[in-house]
PDB file of N, CA, C and O in Angstrom:
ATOM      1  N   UNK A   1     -64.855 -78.900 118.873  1.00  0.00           N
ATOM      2  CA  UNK A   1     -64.100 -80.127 118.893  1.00  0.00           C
ATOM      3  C   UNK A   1     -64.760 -81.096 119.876  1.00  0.00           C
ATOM      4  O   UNK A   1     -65.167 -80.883 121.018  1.00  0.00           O
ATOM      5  N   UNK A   2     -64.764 -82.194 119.157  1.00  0.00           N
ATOM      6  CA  UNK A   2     -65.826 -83.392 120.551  1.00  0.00           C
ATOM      7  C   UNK A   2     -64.431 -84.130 120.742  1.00  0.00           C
ATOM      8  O   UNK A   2     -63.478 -84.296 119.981  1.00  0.00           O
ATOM      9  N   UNK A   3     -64.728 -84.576 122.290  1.00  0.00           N
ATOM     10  CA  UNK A   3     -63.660 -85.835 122.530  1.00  0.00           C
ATOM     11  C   UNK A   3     -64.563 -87.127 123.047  1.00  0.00           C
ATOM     12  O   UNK A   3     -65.784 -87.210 123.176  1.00  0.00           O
ATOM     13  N   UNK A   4     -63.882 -87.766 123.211  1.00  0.00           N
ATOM     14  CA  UNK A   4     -64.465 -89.354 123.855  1.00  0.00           C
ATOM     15  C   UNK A   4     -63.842 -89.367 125.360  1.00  0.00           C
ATOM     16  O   UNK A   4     -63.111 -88.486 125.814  1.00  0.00           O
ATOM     17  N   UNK A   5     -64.126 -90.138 125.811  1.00  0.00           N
ATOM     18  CA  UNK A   5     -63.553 -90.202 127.222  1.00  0.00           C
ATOM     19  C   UNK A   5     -62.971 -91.553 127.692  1.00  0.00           C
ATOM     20  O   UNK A   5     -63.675 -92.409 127.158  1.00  0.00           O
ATOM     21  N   UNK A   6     -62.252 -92.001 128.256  1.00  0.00           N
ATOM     22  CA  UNK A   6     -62.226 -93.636 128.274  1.00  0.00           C
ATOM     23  C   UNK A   6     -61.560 -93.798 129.641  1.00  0.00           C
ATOM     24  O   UNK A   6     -60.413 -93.353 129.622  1.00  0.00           O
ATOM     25  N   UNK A   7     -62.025 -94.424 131.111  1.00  0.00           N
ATOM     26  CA  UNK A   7     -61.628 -94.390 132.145  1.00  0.00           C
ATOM     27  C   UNK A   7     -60.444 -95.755 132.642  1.00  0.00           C
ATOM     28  O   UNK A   7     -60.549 -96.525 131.688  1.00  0.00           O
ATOM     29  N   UNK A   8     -59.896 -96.093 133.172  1.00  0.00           N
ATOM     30  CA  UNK A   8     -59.060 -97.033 133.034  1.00  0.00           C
ATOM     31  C   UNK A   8     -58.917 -97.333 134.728  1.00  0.00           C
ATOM     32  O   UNK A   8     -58.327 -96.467 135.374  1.00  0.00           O
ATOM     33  N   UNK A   9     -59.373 -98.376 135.360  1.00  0.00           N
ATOM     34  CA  UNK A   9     -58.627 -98.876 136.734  1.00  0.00           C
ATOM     35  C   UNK A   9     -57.915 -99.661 137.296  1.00  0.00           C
ATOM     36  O   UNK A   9     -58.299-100.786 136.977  1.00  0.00           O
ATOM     37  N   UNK A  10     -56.876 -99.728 138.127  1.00  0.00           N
ATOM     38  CA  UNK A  10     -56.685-100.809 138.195  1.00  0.00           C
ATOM     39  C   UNK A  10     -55.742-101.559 139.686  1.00  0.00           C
ATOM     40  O   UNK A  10     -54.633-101.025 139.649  1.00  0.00           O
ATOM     41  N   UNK A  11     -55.787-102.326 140.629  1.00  0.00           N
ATOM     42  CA  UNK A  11     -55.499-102.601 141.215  1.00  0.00           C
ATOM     43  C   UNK A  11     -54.267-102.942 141.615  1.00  0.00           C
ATOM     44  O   UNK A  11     -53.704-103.950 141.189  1.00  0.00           O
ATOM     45  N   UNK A  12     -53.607-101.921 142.689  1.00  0.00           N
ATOM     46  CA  UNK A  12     -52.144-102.146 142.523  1.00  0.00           C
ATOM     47  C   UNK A  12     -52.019-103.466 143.312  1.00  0.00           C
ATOM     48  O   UNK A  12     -52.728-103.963 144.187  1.00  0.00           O
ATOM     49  N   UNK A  13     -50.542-103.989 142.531  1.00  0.00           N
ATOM     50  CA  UNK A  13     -50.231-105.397 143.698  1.00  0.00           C
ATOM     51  C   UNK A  13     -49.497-104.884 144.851  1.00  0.00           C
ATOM     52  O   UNK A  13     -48.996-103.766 144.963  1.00  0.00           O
ATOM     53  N   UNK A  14     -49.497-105.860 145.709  1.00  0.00           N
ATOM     54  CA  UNK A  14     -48.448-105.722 146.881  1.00  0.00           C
ATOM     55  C   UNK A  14     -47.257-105.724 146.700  1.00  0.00           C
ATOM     56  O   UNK A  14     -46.831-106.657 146.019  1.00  0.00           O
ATOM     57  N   UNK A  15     -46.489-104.938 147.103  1.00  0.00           N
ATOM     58  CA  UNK A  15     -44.657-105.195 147.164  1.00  0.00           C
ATOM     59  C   UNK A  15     -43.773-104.645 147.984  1.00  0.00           C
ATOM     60  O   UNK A  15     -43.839-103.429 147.806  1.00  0.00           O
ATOM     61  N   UNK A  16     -43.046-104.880 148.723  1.00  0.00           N
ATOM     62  CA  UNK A  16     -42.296-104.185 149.448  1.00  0.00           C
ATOM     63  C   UNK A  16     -42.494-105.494 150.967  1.00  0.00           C
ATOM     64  O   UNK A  16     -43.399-106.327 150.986  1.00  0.00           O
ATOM     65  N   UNK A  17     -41.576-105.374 151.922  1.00  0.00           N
ATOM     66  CA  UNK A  17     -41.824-105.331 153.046  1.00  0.00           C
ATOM     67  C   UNK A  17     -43.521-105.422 153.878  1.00  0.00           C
ATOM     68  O   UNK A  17     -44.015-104.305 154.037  1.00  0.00           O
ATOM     69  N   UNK A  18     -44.010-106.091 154.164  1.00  0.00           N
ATOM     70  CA  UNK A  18     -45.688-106.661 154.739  1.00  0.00           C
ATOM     71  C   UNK A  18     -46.409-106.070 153.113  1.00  0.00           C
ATOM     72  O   UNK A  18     -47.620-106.282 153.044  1.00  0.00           O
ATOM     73  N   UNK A  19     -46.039-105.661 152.373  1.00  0.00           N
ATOM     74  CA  UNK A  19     -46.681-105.761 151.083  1.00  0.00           C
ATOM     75  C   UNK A  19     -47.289-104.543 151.257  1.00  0.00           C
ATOM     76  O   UNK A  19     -48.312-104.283 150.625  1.00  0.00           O
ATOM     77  N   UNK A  20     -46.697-103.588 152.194  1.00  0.00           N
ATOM     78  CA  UNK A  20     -47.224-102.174 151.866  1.00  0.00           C
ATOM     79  C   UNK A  20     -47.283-101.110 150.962  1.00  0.00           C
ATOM     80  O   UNK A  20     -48.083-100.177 150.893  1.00  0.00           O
ATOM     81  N   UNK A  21     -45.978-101.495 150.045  1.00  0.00           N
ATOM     82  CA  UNK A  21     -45.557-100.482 148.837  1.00  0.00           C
ATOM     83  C   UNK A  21     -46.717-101.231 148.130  1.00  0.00           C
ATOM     84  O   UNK A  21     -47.053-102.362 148.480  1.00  0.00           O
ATOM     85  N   UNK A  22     -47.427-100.422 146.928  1.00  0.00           N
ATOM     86  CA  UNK A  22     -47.700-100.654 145.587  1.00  0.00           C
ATOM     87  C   UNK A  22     -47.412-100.802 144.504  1.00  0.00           C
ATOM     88  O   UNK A  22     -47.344 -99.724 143.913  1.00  0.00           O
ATOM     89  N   UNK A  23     -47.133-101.877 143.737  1.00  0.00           N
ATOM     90  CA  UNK A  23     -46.971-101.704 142.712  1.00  0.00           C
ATOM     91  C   UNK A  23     -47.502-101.595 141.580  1.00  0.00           C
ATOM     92  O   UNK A  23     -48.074-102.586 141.128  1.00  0.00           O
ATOM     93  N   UNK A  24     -47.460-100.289 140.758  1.00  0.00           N
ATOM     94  CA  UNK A  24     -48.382 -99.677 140.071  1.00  0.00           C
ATOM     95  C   UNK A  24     -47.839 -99.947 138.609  1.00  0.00           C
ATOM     96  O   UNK A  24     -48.168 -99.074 137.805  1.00  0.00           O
ATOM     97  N   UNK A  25     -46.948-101.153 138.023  1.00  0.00           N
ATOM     98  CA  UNK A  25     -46.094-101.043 136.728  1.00  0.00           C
ATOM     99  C   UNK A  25     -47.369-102.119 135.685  1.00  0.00           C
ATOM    100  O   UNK A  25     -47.303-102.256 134.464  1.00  0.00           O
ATOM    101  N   UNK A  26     -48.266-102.649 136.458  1.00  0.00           N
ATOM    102  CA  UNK A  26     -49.078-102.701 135.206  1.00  0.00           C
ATOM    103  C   UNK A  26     -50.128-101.883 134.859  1.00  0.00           C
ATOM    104  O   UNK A  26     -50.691-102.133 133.793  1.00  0.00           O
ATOM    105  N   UNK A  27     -50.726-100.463 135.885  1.00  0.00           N
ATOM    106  CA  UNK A  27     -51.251 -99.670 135.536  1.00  0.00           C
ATOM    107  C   UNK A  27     -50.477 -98.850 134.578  1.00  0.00           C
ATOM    108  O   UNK A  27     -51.076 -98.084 133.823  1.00  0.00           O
ATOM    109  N   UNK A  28     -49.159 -98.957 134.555  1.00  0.00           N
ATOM    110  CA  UNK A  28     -48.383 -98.036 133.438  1.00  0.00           C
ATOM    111  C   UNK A  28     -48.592 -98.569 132.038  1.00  0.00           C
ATOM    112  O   UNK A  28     -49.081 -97.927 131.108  1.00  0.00           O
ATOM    113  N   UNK A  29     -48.197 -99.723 132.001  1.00  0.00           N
ATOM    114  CA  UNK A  29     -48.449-100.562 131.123  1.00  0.00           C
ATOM    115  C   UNK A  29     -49.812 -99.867 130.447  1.00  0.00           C
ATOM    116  O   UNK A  29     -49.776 -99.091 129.492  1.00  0.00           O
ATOM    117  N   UNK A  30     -50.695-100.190 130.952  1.00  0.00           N
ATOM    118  CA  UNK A  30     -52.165 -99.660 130.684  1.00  0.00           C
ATOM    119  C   UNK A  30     -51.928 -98.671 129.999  1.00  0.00           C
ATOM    120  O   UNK A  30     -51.980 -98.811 128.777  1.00  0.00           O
ATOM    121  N   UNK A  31     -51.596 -97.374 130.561  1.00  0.00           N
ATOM    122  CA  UNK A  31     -51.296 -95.879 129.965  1.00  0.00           C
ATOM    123  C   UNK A  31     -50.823 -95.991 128.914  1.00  0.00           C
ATOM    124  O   UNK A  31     -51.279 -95.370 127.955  1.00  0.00           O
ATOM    125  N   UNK A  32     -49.866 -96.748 128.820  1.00  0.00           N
ATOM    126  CA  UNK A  32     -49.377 -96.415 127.768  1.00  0.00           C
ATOM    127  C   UNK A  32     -49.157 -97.174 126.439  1.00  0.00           C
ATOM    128  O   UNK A  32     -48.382 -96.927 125.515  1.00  0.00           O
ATOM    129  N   UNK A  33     -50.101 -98.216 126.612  1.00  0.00           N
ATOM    130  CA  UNK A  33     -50.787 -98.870 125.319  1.00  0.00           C
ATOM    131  C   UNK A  33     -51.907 -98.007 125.526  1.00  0.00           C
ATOM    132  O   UNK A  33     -52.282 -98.208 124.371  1.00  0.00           O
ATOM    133  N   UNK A  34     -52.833 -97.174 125.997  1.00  0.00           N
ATOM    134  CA  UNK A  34     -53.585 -96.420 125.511  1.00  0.00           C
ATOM    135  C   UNK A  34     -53.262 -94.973 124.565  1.00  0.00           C
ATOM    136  O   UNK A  34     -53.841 -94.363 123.667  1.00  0.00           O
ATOM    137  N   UNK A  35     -51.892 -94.822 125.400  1.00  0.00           N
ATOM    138  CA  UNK A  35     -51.594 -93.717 124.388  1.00  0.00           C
ATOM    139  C   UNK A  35     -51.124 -93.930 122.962  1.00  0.00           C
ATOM    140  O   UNK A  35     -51.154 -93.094 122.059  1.00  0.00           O
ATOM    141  N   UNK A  36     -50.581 -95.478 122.887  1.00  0.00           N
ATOM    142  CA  UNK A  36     -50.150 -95.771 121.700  1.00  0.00           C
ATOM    143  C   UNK A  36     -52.023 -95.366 120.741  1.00  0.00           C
ATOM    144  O   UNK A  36     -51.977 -94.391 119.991  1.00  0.00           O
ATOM    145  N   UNK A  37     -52.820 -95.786 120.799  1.00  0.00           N
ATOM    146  CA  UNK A  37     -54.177 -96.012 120.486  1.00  0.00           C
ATOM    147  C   UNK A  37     -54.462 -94.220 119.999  1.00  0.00           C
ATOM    148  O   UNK A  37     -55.003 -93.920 118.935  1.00  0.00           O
ATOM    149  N   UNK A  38     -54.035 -93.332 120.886  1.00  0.00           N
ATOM    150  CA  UNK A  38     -54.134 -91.874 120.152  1.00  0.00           C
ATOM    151  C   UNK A  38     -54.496 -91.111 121.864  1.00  0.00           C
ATOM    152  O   UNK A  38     -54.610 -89.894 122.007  1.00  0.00           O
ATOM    153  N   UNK A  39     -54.615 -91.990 122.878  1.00  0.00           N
ATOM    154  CA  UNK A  39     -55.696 -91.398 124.620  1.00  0.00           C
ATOM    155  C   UNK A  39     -54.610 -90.699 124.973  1.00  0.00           C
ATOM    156  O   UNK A  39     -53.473 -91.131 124.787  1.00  0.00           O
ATOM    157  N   UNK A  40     -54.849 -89.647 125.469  1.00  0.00           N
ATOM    158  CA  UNK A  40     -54.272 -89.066 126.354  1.00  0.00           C
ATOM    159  C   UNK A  40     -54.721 -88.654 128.097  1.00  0.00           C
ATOM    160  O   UNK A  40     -55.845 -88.291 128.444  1.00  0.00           O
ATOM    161  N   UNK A  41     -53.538 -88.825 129.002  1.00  0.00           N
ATOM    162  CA  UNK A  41     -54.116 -88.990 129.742  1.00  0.00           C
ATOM    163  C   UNK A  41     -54.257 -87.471 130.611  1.00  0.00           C
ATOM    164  O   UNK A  41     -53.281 -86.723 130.667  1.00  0.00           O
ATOM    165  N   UNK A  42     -55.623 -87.094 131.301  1.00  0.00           N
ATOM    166  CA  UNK A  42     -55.995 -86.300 131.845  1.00  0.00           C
ATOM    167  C   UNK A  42     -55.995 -86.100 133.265  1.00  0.00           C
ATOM    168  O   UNK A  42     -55.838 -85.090 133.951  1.00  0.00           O
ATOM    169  N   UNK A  43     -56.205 -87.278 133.537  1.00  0.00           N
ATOM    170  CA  UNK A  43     -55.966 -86.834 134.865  1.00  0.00           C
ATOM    171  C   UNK A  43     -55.845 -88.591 136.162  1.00  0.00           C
ATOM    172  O   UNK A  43     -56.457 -89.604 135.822  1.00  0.00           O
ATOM    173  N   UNK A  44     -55.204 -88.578 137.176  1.00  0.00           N
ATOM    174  CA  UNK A  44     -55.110 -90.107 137.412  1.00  0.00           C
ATOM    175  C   UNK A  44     -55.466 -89.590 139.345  1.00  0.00           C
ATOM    176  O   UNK A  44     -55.581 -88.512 139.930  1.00  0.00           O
ATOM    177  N   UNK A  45     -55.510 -90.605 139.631  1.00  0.00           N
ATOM    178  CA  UNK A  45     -55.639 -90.686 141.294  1.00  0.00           C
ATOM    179  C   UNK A  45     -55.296 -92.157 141.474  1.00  0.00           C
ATOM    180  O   UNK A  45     -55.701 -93.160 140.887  1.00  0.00           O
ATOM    181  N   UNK A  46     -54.205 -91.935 142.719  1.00  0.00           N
ATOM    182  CA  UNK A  46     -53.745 -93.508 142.894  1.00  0.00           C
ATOM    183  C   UNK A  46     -53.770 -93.053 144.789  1.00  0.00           C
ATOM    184  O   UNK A  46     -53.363 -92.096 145.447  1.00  0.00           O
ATOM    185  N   UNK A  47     -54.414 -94.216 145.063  1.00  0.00           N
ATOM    186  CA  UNK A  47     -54.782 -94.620 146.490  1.00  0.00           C
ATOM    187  C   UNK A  47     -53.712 -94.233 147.141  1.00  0.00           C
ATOM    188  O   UNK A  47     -52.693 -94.903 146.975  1.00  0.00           O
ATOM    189  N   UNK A  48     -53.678 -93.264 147.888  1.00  0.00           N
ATOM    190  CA  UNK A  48     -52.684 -92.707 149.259  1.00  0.00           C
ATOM    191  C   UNK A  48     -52.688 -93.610 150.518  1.00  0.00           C
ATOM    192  O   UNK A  48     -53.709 -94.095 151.005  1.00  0.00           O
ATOM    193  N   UNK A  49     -50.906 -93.849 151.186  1.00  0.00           N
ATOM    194  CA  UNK A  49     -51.335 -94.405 152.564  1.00  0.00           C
ATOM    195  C   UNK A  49     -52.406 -94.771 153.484  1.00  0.00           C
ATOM    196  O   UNK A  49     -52.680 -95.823 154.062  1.00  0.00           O
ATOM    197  N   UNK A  50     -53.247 -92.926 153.446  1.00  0.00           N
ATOM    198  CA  UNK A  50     -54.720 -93.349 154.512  1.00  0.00           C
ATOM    199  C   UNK A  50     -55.964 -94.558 153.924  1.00  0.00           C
ATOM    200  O   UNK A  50     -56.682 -95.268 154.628  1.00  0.00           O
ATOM    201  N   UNK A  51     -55.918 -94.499 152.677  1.00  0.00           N
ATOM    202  CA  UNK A  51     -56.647 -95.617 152.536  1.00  0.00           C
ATOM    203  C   UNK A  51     -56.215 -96.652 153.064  1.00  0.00           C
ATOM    204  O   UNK A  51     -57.024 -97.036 153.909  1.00  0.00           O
ATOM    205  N   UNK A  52     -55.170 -97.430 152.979  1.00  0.00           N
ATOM    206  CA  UNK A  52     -54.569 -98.280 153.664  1.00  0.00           C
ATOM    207  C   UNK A  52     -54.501 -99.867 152.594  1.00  0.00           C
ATOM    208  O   UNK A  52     -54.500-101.076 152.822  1.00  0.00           O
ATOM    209  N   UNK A  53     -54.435 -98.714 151.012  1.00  0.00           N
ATOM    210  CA  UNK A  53     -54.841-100.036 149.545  1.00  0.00           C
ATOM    211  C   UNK A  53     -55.357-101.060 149.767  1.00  0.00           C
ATOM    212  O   UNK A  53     -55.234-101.887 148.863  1.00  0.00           O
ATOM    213  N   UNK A  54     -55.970-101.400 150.725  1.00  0.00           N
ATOM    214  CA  UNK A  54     -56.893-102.536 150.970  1.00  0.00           C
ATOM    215  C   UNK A  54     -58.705-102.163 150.055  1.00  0.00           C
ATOM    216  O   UNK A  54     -59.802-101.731 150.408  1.00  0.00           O
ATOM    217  N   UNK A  55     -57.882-102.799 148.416  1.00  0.00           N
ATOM    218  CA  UNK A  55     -59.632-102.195 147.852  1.00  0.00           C
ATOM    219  C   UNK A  55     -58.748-101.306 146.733  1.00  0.00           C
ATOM    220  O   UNK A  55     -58.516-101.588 145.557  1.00  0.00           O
ATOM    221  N   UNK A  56     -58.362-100.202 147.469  1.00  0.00           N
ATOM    222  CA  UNK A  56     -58.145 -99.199 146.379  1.00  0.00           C
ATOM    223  C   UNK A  56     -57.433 -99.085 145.022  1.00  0.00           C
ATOM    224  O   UNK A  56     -56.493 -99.771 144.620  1.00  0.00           O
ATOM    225  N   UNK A  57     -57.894 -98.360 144.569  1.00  0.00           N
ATOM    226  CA  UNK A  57     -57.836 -98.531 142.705  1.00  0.00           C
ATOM    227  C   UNK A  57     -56.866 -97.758 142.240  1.00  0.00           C
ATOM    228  O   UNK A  57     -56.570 -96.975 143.143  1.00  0.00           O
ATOM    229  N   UNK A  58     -56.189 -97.564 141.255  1.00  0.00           N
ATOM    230  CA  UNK A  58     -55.774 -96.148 140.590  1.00  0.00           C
ATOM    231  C   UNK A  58     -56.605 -96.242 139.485  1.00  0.00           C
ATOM    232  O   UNK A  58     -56.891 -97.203 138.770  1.00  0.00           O
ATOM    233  N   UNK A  59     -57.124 -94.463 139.457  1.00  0.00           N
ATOM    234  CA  UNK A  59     -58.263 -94.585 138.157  1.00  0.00           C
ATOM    235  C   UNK A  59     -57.063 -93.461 137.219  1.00  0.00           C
ATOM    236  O   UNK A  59     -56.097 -92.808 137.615  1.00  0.00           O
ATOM    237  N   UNK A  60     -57.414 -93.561 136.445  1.00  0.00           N
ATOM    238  CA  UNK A  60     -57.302 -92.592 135.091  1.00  0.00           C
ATOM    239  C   UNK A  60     -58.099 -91.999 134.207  1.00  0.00           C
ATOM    240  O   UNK A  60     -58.517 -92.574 133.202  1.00  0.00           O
ATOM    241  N   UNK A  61     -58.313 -91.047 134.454  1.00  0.00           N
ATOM    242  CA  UNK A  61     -59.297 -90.742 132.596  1.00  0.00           C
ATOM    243  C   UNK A  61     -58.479 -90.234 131.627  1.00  0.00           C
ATOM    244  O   UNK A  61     -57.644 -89.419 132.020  1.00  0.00           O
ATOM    245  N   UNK A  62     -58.497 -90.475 130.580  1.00  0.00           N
ATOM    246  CA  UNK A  62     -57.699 -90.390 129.126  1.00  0.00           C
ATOM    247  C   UNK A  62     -59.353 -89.718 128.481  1.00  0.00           C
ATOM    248  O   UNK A  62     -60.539 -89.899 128.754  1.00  0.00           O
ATOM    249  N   UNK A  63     -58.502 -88.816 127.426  1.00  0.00           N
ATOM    250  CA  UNK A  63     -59.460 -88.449 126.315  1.00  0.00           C
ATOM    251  C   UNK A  63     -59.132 -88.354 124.960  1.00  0.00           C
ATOM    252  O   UNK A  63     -57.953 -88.011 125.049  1.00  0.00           O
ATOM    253  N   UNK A  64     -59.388 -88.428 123.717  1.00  0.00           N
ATOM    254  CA  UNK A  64     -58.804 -88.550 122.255  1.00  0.00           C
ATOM    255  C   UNK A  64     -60.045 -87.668 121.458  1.00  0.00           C
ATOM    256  O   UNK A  64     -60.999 -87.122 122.011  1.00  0.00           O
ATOM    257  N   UNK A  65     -59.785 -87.692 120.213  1.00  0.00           N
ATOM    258  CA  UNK A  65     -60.770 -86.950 119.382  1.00  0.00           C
ATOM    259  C   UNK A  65     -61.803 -87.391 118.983  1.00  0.00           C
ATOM    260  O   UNK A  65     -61.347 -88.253 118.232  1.00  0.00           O
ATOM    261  N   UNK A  66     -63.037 -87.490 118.881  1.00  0.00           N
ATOM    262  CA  UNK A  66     -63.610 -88.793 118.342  1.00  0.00           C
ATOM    263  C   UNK A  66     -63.463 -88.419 117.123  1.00  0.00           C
ATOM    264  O   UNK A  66     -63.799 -89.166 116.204  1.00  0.00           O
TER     265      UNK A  66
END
């Protein structure tokens, strides 16, 4: 079985109080018009406190059948 791979990033906004929370609701968005498409997602990493989200990304990789 072959798959494809398709990576997805994306920059959370500021929200909360000095704009420390993240808000991550258009990376969802993302997900899940990809899953409409057939992607599933494999695996994600979203920027922890110590980074300090200044920069940091949430990535995703999704994979489907080719």
């Amino acid at each position: 079985m072959q798959w494809e791979y398709k990576v997805i990033t994306c920059k959370p906004s500021p929200k909360g109080f000095l704009g420390l929370k993240p808000d991550f609701s258009g990376f969802e968005s993302l997900i899940n018009e990809a899953g409409r498409q057939s992607w599933e997602l494999v695996n994600c990493n979203l920027p922890g406190k110590a980074t300090g989200l200044s920069g940091a990304e949430a990535v995703a990789v999704l994979k489907r059948h080719k």
